[in-house]
PyMOL commands that place a pseudoatom at each C-alpha (Angstrom):
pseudoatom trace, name=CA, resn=UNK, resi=1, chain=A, elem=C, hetatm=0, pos=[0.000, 0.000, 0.000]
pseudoatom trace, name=CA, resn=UNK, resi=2, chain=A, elem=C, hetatm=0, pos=[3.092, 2.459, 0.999]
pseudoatom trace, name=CA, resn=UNK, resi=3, chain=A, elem=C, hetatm=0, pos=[4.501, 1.752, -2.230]
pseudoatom trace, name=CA, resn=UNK, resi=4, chain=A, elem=C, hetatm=0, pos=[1.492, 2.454, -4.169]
pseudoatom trace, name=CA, resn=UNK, resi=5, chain=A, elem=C, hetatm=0, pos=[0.887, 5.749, -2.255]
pseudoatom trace, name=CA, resn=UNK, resi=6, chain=A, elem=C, hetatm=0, pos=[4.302, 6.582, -3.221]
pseudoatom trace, name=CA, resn=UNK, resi=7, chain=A, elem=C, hetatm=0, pos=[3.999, 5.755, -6.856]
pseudoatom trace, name=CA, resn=UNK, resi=8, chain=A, elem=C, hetatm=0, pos=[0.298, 7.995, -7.059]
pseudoatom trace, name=CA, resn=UNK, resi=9, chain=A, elem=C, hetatm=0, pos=[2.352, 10.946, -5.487]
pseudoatom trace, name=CA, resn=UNK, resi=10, chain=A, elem=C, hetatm=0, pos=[5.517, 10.680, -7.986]
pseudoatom trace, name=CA, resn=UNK, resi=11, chain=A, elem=C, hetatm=0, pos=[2.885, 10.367, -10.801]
pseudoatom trace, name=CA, resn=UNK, resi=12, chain=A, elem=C, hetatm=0, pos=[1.454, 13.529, -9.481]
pseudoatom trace, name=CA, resn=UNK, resi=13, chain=A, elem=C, hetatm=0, pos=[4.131, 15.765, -8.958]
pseudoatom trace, name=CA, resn=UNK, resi=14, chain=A, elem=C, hetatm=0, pos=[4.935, 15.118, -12.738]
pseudoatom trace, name=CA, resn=UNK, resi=15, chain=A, elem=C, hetatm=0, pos=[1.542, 15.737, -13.852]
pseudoatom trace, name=CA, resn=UNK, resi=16, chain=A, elem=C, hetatm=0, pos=[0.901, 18.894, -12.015]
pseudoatom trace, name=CA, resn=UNK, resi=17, chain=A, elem=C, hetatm=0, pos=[3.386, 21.517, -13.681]
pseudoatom trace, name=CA, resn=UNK, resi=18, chain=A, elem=C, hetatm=0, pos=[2.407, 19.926, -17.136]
pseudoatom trace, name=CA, resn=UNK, resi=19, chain=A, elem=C, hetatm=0, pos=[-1.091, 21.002, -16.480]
pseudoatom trace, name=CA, resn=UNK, resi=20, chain=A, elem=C, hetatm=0, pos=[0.089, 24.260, -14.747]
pseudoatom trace, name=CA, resn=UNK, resi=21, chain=A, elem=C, hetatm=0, pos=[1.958, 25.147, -17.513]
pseudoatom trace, name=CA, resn=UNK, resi=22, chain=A, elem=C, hetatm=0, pos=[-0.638, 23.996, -20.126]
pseudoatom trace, name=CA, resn=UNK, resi=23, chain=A, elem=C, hetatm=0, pos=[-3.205, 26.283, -19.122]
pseudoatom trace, name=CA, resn=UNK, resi=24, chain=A, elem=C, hetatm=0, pos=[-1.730, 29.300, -20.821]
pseudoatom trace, name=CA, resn=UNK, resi=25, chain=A, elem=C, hetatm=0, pos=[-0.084, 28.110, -23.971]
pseudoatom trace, name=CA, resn=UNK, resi=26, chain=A, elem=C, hetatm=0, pos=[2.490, 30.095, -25.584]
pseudoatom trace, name=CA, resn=UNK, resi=27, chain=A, elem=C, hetatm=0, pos=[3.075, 32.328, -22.217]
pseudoatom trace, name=CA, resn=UNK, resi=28, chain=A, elem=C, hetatm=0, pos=[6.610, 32.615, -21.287]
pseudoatom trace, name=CA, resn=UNK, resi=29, chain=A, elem=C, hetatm=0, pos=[7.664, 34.092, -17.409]
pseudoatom trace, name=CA, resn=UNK, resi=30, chain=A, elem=C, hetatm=0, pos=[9.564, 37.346, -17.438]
pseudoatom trace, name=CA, resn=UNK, resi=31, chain=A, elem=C, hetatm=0, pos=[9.887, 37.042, -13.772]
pseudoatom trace, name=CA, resn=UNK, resi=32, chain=A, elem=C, hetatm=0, pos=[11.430, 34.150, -11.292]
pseudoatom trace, name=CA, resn=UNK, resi=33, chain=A, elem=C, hetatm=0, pos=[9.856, 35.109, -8.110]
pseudoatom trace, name=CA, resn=UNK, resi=34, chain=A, elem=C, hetatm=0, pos=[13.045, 35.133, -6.070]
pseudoatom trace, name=CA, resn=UNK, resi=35, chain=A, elem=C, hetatm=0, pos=[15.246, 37.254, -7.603]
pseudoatom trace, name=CA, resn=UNK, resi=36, chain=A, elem=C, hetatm=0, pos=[15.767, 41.110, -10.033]
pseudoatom trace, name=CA, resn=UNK, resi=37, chain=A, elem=C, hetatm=0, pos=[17.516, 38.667, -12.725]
pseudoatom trace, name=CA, resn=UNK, resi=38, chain=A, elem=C, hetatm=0, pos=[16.682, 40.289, -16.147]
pseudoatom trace, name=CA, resn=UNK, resi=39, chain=A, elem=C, hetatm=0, pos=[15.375, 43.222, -14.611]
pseudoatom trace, name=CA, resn=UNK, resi=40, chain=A, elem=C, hetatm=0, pos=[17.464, 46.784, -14.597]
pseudoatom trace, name=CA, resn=UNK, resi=41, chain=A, elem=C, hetatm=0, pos=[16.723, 49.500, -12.112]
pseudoatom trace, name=CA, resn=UNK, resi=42, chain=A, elem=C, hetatm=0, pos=[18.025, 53.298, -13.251]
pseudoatom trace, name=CA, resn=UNK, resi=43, chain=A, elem=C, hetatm=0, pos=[17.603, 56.025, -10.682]
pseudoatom trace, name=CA, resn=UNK, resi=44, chain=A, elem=C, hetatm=0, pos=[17.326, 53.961, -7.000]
pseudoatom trace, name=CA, resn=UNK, resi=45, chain=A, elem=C, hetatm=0, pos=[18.388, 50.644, -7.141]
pseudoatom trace, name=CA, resn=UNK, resi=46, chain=A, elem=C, hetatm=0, pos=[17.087, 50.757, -2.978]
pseudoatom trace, name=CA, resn=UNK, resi=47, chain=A, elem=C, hetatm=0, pos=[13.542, 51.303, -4.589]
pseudoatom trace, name=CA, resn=UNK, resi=48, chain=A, elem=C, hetatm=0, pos=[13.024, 47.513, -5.621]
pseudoatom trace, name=CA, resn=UNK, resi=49, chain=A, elem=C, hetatm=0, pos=[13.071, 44.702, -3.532]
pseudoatom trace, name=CA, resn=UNK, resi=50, chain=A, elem=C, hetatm=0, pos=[11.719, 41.188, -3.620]
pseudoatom trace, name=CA, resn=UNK, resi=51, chain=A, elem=C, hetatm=0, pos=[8.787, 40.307, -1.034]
pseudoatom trace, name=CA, resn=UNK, resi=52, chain=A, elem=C, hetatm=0, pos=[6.929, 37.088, -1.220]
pseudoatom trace, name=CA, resn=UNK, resi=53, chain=A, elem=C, hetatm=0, pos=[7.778, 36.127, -4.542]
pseudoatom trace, name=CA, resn=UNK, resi=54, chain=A, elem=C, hetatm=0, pos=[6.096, 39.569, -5.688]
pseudoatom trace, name=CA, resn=UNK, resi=55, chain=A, elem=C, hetatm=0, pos=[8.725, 42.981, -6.540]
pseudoatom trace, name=CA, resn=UNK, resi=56, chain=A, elem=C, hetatm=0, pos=[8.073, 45.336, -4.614]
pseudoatom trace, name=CA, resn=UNK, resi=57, chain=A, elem=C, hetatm=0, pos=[8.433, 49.097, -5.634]
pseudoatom trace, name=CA, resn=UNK, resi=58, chain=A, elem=C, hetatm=0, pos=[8.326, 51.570, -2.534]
pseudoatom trace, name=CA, resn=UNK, resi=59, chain=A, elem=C, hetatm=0, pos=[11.169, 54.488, -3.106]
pseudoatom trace, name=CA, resn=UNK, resi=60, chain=A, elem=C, hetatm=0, pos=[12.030, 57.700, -4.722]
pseudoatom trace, name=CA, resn=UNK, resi=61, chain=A, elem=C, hetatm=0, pos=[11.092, 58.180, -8.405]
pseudoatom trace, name=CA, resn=UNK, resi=62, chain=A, elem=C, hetatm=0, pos=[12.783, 55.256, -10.454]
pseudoatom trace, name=CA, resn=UNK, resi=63, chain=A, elem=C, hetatm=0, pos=[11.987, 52.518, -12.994]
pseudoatom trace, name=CA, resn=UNK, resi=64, chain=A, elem=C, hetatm=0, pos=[12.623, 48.901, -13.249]
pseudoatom trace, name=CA, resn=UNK, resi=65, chain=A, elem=C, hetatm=0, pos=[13.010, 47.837, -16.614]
pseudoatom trace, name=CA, resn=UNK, resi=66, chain=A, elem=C, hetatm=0, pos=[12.763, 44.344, -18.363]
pseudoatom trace, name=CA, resn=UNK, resi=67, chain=A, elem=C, hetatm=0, pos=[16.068, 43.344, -19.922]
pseudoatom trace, name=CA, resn=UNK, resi=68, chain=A, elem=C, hetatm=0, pos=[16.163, 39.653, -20.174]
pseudoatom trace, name=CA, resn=UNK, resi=69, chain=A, elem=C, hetatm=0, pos=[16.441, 37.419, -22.807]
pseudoatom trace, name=CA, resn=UNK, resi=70, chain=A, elem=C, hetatm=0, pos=[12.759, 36.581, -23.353]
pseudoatom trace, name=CA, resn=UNK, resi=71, chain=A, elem=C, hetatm=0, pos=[12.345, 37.617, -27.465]
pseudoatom trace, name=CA, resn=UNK, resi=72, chain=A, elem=C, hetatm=0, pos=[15.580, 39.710, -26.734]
pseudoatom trace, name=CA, resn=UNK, resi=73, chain=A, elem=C, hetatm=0, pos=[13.222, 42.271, -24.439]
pseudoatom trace, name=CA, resn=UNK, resi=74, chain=A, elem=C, hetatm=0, pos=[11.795, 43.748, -27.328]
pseudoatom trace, name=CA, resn=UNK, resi=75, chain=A, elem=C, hetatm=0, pos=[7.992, 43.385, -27.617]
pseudoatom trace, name=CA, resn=UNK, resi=76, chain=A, elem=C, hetatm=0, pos=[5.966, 45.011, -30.306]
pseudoatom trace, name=CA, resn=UNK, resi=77, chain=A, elem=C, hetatm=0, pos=[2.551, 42.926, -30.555]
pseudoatom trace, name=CA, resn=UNK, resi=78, chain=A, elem=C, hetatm=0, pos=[1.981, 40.625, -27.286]
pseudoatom trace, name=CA, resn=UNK, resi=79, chain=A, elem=C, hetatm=0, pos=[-0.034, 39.505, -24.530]
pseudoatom trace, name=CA, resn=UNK, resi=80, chain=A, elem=C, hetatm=0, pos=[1.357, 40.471, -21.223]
pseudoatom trace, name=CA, resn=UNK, resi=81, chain=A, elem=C, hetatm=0, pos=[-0.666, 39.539, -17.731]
pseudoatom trace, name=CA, resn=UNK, resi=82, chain=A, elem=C, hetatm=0, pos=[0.622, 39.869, -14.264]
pseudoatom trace, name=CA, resn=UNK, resi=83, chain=A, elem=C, hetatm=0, pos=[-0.673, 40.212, -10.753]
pseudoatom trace, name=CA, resn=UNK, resi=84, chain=A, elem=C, hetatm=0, pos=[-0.627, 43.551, -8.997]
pseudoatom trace, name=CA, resn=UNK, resi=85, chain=A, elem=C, hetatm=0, pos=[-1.222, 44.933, -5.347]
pseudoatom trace, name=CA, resn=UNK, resi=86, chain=A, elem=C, hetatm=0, pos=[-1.406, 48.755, -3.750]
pseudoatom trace, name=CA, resn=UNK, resi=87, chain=A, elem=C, hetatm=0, pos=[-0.895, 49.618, -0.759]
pseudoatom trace, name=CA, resn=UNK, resi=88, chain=A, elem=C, hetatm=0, pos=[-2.958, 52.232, 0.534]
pseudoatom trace, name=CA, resn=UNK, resi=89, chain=A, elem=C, hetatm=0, pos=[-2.553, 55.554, -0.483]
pseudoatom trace, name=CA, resn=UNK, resi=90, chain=A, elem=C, hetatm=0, pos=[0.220, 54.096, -3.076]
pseudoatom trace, name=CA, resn=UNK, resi=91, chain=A, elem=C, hetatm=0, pos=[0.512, 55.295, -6.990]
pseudoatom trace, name=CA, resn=UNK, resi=92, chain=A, elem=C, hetatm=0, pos=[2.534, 53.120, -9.375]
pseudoatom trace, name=CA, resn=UNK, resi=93, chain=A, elem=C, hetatm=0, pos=[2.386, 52.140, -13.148]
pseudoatom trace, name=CA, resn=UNK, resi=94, chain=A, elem=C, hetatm=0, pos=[3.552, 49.215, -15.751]
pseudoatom trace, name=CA, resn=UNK, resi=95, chain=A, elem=C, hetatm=0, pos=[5.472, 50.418, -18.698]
pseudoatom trace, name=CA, resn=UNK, resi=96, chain=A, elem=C, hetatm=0, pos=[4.723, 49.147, -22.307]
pseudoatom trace, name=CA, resn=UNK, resi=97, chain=A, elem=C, hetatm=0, pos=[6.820, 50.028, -25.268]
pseudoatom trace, name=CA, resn=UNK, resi=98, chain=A, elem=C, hetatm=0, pos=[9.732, 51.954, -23.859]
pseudoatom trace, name=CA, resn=UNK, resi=99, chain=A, elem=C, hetatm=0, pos=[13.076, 50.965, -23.756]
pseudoatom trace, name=CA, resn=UNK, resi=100, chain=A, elem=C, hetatm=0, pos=[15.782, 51.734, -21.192]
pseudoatom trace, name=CA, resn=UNK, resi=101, chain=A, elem=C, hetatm=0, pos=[17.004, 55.569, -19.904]
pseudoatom trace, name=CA, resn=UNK, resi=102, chain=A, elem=C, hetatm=0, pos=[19.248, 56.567, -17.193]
pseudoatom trace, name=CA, resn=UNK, resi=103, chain=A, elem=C, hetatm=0, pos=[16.574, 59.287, -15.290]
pseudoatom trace, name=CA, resn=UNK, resi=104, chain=A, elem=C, hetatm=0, pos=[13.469, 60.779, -15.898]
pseudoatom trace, name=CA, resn=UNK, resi=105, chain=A, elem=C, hetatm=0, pos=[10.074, 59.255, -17.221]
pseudoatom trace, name=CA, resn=UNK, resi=106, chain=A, elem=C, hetatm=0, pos=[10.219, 56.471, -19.626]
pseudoatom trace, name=CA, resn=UNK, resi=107, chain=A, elem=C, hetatm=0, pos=[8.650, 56.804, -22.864]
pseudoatom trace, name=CA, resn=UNK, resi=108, chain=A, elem=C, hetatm=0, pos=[5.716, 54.342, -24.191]
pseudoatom trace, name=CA, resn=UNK, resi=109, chain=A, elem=C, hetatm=0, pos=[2.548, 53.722, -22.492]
pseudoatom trace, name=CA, resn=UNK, resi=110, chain=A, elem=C, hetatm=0, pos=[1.728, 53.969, -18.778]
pseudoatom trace, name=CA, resn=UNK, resi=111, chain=A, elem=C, hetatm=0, pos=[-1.002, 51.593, -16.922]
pseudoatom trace, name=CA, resn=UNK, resi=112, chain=A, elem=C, hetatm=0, pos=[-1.758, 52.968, -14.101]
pseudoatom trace, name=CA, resn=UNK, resi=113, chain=A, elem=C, hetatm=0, pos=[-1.792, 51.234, -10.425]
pseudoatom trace, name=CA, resn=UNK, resi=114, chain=A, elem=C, hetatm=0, pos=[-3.229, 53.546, -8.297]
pseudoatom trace, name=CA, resn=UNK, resi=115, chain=A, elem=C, hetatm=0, pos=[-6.406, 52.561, -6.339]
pseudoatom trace, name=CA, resn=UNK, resi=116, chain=A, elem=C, hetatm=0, pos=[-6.502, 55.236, -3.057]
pseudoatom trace, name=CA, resn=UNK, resi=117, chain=A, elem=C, hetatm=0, pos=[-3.918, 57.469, -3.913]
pseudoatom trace, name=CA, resn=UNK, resi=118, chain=A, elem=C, hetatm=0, pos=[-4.641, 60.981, -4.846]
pseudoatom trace, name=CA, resn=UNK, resi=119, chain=A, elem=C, hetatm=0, pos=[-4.488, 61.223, -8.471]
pseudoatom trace, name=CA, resn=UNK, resi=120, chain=A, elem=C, hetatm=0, pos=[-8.104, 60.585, -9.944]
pseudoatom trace, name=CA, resn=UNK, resi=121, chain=A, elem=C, hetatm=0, pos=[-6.476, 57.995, -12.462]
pseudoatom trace, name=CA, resn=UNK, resi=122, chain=A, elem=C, hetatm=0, pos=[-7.016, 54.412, -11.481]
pseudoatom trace, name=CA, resn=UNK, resi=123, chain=A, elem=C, hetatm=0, pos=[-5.691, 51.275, -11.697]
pseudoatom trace, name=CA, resn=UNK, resi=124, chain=A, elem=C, hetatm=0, pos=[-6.187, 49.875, -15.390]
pseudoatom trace, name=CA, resn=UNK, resi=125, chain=A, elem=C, hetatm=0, pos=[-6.038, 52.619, -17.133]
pseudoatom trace, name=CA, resn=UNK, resi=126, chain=A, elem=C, hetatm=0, pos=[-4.007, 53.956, -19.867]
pseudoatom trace, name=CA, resn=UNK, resi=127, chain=A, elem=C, hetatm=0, pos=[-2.165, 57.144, -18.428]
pseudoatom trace, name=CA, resn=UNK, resi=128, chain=A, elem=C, hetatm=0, pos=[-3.863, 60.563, -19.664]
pseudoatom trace, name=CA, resn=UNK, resi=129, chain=A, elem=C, hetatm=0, pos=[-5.070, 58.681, -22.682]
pseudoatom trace, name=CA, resn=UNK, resi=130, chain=A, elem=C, hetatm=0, pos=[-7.943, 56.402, -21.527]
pseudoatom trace, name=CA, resn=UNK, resi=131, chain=A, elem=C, hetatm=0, pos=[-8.557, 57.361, -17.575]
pseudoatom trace, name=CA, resn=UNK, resi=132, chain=A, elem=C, hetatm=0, pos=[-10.331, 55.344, -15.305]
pseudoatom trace, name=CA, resn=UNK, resi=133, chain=A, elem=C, hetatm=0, pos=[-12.212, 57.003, -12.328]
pseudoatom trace, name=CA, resn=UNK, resi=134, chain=A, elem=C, hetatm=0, pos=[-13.200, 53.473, -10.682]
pseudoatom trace, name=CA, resn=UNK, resi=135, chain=A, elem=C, hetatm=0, pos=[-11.327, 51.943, -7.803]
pseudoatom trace, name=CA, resn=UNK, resi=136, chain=A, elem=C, hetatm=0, pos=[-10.189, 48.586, -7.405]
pseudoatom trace, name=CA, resn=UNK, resi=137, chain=A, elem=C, hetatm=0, pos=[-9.785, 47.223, -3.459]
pseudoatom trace, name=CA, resn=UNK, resi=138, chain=A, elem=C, hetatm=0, pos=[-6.184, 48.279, -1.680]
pseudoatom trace, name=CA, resn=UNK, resi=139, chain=A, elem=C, hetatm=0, pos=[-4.578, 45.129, -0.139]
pseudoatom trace, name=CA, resn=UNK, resi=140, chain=A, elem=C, hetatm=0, pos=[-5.739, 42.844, -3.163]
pseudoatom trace, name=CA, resn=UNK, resi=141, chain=A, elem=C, hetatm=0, pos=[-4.189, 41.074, -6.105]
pseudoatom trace, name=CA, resn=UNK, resi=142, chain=A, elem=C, hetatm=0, pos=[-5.752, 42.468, -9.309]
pseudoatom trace, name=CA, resn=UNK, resi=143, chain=A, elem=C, hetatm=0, pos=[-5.406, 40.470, -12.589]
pseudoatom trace, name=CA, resn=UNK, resi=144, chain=A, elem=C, hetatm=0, pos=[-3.698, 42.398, -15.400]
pseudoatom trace, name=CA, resn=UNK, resi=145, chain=A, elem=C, hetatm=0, pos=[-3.879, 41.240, -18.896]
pseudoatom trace, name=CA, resn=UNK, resi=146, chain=A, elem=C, hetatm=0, pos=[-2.560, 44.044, -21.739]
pseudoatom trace, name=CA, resn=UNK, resi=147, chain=A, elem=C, hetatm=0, pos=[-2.706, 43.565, -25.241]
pseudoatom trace, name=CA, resn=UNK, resi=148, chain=A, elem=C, hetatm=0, pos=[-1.213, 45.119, -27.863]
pseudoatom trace, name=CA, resn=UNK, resi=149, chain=A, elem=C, hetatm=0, pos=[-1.875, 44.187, -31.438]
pseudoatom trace, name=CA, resn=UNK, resi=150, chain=A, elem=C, hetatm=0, pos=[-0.662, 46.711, -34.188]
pseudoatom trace, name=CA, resn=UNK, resi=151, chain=A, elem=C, hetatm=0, pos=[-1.952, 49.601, -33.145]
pseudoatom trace, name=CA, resn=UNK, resi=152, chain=A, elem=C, hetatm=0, pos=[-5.023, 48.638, -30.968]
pseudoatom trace, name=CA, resn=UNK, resi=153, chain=A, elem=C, hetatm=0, pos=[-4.330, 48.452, -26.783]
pseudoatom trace, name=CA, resn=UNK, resi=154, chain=A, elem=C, hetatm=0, pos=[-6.680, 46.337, -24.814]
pseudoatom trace, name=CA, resn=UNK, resi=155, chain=A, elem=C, hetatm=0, pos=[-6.607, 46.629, -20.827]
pseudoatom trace, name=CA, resn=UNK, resi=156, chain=A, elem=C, hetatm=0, pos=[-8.865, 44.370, -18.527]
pseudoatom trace, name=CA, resn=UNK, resi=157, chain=A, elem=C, hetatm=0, pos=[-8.295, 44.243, -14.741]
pseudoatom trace, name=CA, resn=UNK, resi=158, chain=A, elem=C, hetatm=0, pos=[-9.849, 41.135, -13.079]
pseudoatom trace, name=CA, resn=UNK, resi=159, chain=A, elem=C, hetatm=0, pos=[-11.659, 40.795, -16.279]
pseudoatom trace, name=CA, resn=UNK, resi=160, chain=A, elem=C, hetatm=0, pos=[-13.385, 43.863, -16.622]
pseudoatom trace, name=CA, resn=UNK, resi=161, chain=A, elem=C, hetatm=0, pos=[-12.110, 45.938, -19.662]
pseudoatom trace, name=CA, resn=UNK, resi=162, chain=A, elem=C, hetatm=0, pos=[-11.291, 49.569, -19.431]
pseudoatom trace, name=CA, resn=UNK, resi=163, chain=A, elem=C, hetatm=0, pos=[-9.342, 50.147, -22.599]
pseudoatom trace, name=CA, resn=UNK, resi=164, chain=A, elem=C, hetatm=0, pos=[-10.394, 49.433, -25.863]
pseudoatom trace, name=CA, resn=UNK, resi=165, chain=A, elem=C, hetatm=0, pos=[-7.883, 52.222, -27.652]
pseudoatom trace, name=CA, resn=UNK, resi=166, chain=A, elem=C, hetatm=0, pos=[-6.921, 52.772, -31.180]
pseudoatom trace, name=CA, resn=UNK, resi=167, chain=A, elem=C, hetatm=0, pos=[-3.409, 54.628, -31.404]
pseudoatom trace, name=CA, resn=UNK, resi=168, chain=A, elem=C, hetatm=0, pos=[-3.056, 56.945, -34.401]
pseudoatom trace, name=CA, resn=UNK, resi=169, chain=A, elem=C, hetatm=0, pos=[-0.902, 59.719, -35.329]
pseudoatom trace, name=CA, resn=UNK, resi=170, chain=A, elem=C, hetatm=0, pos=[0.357, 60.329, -31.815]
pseudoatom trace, name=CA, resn=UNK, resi=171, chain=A, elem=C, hetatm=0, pos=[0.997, 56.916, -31.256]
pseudoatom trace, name=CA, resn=UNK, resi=172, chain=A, elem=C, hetatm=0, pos=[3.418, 55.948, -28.336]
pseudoatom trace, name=CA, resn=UNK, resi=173, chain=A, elem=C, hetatm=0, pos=[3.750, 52.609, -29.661]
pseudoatom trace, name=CA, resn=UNK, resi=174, chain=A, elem=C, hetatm=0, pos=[7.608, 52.171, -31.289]
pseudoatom trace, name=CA, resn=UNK, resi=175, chain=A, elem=C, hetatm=0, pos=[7.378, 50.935, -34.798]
pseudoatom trace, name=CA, resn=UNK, resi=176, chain=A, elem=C, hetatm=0, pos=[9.800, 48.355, -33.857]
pseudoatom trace, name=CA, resn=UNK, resi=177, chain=A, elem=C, hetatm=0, pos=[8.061, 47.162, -30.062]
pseudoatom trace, name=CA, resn=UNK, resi=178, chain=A, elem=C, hetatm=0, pos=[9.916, 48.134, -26.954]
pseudoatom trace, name=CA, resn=UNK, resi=179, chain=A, elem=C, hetatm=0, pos=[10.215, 46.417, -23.133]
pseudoatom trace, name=CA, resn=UNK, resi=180, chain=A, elem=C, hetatm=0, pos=[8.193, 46.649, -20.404]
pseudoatom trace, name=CA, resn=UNK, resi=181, chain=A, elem=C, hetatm=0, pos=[9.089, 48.717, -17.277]
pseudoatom trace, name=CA, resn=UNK, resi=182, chain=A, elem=C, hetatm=0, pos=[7.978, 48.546, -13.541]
pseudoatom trace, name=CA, resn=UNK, resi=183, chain=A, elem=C, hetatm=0, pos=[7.479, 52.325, -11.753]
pseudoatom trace, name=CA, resn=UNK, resi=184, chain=A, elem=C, hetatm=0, pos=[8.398, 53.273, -8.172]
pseudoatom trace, name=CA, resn=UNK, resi=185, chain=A, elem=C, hetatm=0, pos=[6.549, 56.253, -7.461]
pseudoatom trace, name=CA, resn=UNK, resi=186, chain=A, elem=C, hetatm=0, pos=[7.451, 57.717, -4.224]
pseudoatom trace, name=CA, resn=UNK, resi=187, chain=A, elem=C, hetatm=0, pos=[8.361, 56.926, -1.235]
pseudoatom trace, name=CA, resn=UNK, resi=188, chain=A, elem=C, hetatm=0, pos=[4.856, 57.391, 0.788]
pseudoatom trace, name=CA, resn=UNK, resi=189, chain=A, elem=C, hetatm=0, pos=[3.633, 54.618, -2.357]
pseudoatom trace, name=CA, resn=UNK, resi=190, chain=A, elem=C, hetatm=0, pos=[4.194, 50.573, -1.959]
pseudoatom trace, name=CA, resn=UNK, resi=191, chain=A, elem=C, hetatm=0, pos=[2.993, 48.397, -5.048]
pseudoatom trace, name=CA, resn=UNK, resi=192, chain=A, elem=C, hetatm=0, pos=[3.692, 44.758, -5.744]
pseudoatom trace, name=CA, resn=UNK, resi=193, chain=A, elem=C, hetatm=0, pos=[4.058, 42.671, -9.089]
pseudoatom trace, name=CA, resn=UNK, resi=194, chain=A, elem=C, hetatm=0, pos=[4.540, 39.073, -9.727]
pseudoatom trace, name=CA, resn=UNK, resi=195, chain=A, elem=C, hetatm=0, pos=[3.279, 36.504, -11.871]
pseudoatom trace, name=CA, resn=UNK, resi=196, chain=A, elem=C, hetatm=0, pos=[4.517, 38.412, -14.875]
pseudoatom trace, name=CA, resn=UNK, resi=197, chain=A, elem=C, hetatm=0, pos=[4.601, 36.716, -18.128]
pseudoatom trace, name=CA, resn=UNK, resi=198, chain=A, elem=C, hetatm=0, pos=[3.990, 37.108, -21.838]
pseudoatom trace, name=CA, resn=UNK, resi=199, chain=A, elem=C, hetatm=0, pos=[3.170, 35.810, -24.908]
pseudoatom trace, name=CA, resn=UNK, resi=200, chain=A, elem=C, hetatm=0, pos=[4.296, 37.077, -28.310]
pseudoatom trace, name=CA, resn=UNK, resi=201, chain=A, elem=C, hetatm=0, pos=[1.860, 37.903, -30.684]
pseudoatom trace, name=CA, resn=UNK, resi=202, chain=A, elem=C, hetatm=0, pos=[2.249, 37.965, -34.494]
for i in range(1, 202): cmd.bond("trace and resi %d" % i, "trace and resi %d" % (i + 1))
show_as sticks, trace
zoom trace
């Protein structure tokens, strides 16, 4: 009977990654849950820190930038989701189609993270472009799925869509793609990312 047990338990432990993994085809990780590896901070390095297998932003103005390996960190149409938190009273944002700088605000689109925070942009929105007005809950893990195809950006946060946008002549969107970039707002702000991960589109 022990032996049996111990066969059904080996027989599971291989079975249950294959379905993990299977049930989003074509995804790829852009984050390891332990560690900054592929990641590159400019201004404050201090700013980012790992906490529970989520990285955590809390620190003077900075960015943490994707620069791994993963379709050489350049992303032009693609299907990125990831899990976010606020703290209260905390402003962040997720970067799409910029690339690297040393200081200042990164170029490409901003999605806001911002649920009880002053600024009357929410989380899921597409910075000063498409605004959202409703908050999500402090404290809680919001889904995140952003898609870019061509020229169109989709947004949904825990499956709710808030942008359905169209870029035209003022497009932000870098005719060859560009990475993806983490923000640390301030230091009175605390947001959390993990479960990052994306899947190329054609």
């Amino acid at each position: 009977m022990k032996k049996l047990f111990t066969m059904f338990a080996v027989i599971a432990a291989l079975v249950a990654p294959l379905s993990a993994a299977g049930t989003e085809p074509g995804f790829v990780s852009l984050f390891d849950g332990k560690t900054l590896d592929g990641w590159k901070v400019n201004e404050s390095p201090e700013a980012f820190s790992i906490e529970d297998g989520a990285i955590k932003a809390n620190g003077d103005r900075c960015h943490l930038f994707y620069d791994g390996k993963v379709n050489d960190g350049k992303f032009k149409n693609f299907e990125v989701r990831l899990d976010v938190m606020t703290r209260k009273n905390s402003n962040g944002g997720f970067f799409i189609h910029t690339t690297f700088l040393k200081e200042g605000w990164p170029s490409g689109y901003e999605v806001q993270v911002n649920n009880t925070q002053s600024d009357p942009q929410k989380s899921g929105g597409l910075y000063n472009t498409v605004k959202n007005l409703e908050a999500f809950e402090d404290d809680k893990w919001m889904e995140y799925v952003i898609i870019v195809k061509n020229d169109k950006v989709k947004i949904k946060v825990n499956g709710k869509e808030l942008v359905d946008y169209e870029a035209k002549e003022d497009s932000k969107l870098l005719p060859d793609g560009g990475t993806f970039a983490i923000q640390a707002h301030d230091k009175g702000s605390t947001t959390l990312y993990k479960n990052i991960r994306v899947k190329v589109l054609k």
